[in-house]
C-alpha positions as CSV (number, residue, x, y, z in Angstrom):
1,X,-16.1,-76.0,5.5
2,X,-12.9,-74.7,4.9
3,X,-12.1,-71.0,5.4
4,X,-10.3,-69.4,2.5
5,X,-8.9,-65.7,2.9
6,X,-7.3,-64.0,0.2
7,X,-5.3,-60.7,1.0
8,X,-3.8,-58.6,-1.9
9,X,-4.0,-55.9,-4.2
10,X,-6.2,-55.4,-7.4
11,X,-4.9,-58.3,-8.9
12,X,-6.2,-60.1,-5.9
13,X,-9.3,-58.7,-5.9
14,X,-9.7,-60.0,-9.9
15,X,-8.9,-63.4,-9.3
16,X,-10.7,-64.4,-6.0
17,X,-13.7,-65.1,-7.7
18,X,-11.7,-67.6,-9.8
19,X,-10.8,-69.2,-6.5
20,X,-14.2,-69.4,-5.3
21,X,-15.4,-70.9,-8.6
22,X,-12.1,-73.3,-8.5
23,X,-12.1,-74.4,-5.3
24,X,-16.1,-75.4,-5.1
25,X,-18.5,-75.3,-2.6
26,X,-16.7,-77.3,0.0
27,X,-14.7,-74.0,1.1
28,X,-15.6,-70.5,1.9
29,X,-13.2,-67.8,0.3
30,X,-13.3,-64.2,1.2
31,X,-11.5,-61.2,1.2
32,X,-11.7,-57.8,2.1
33,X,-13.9,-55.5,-0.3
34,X,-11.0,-53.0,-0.7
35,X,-7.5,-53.0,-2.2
36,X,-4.8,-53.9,0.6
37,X,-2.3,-52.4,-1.8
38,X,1.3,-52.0,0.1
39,X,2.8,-54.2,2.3
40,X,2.3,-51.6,5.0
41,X,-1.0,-51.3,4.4
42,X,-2.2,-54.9,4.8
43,X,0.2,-55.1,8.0
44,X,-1.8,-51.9,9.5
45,X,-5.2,-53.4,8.5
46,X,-4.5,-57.2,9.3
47,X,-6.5,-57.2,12.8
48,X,-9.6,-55.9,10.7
49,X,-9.3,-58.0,7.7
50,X,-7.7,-61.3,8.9
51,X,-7.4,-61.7,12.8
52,X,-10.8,-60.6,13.7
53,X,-12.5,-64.0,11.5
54,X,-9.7,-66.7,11.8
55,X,-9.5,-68.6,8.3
56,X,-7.8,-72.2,7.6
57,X,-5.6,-70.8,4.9
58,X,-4.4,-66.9,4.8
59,X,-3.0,-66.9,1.3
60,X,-0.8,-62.7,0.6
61,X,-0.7,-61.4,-2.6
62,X,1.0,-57.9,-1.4
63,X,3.9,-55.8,-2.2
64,X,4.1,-55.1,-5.6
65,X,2.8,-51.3,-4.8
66,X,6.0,-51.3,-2.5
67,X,8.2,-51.6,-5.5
68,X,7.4,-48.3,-6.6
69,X,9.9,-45.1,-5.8
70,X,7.6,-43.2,-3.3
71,X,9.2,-41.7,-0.5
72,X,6.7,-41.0,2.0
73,X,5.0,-44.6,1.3
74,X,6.5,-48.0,2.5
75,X,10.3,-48.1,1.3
76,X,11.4,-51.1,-0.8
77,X,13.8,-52.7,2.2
78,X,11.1,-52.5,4.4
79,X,8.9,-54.9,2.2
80,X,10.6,-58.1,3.5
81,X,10.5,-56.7,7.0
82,X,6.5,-55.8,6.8
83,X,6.0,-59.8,5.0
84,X,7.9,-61.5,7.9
85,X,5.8,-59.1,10.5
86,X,2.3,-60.2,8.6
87,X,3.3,-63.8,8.9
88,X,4.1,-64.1,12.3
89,X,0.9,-62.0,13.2
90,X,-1.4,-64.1,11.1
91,X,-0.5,-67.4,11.7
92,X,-1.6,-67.6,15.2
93,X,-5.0,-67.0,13.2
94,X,-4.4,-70.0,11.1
95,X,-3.3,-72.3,14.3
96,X,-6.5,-71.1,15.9
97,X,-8.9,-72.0,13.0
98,X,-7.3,-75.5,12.4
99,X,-8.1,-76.4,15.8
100,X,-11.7,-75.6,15.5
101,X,-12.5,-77.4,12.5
């Protein structure tokens, strides 16, 4: 079976069980019970919510929160830095599940 995780905000969370119905009984698609909401969020949380149960495909959904003017919260230029930082961290995930299929 193929492992499915879906990371994101609310519109995430609406659409995964769209996914699930979509993609059929042949893969398993989860994602965490709460809002990952910024960028800097899903980076802070990604060991709990993605590296700790390896999926085949990580698909992000994340940074529309970071678009917002909020000061103390993740600045817009640092959206592209926190994406690149999430990729490189969670692809060893993905390497790691392909070769145990």
């Amino acid at each position: 079976m193929t492992s499915v995780l879906l990371l994101g905000d609310s519109i995430r969370m609406h659409y995964q069980p769209v996914v699930r119905q979509e993609l059929g009984p042949d893969f398993e698609v989860r994602g965490p019970a709460e809002n990952c909401a910024t960028s800097r969020n899903l980076l802070a949380n990604l060991e709990r919510w993605a590296l700790a149960a390896p999926a085949s495909i990580i698909h992000v959904n994340a940074g529309l929160h970071d678009l917002r003017y909020d000061p103390v919260r993740t600045r817009r230029s640092s959206r592209s830095a926190n994406t690149r930082r999430t990729s490189a961290r969670s692809s060893p995930a993905c390497a790691s599940a392909r070769t145990q299929d």
